[in-house]
C-alpha positions as CSV (number, residue, x, y, z in Angstrom):
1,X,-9.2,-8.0,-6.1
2,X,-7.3,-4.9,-7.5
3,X,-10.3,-2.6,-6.2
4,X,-9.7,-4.6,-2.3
5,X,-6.1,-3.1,-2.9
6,X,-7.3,0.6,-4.0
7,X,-9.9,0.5,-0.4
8,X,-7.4,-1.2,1.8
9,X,-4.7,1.9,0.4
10,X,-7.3,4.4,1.2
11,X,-8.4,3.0,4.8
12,X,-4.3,3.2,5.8
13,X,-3.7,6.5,4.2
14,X,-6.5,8.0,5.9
15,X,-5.8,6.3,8.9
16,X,-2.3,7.6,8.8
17,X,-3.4,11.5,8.0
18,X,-5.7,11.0,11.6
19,X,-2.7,10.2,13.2
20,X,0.1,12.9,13.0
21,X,1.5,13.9,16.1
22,X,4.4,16.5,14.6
23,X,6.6,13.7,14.4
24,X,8.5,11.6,11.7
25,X,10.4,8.3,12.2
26,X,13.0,7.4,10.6
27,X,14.1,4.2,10.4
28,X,17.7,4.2,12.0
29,X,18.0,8.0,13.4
30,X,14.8,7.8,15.8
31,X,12.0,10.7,16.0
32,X,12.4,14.3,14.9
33,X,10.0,17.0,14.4
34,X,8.5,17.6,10.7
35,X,5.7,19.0,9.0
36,X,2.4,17.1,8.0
37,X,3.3,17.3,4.4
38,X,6.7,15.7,5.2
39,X,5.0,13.2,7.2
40,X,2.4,12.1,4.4
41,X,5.3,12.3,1.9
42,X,7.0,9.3,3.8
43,X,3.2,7.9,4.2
44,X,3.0,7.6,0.7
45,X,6.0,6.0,-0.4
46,X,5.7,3.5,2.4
47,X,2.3,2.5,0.9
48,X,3.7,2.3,-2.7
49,X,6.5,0.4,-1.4
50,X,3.7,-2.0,-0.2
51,X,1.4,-2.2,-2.3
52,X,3.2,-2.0,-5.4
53,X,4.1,-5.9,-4.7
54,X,1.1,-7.0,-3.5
55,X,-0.8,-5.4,-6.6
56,X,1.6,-7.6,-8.9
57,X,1.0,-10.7,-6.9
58,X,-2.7,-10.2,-7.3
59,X,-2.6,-10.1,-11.0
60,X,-0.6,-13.0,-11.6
61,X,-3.1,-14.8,-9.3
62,X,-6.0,-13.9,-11.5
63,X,-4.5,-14.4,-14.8
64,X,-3.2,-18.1,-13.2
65,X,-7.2,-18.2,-12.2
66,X,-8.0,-17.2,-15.5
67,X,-6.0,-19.3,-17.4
68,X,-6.8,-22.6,-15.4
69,X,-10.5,-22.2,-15.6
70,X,-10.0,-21.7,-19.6
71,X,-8.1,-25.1,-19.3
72,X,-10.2,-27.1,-17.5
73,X,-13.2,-26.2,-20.2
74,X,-10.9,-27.7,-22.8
């Protein structure tokens, strides 16, 4: 499940590097011009921001899954 996370994180980064167009947006002051290291810089954080969350939400799944299936031997 945590691997899903790790390829779905690569197929949006890389899909975000193919599509710089010299422009950043920001979220309340609209578009201005940047470089493409600014723009991945703000890439990035928006995927931790992201993925962080659903990372933790996917562990506590598994270890629920885990511990359930231990329970149900008993």
């Amino acid at each position: 499940m945590l691997g899903m996370l790790f390829v779905v994180g690569g197929i949006l980064l890389g899909s975000a590097a193919t599509g710089y167009d010299g422009n950043c947006y920001g979220f309340t002051d609209g578009v201005s011009g940047c470089s493409f290291e600014d723009y991945m810089s703000i890439q990035i954080q928006w995927l931790f921001i992201l993925m962080i969350p659903a990372a933790v939400v996917v562990s506590v799944v598994a270890i629920l899954n885990l511990i359930l299936s231990q329970l149900s031997k008993i």
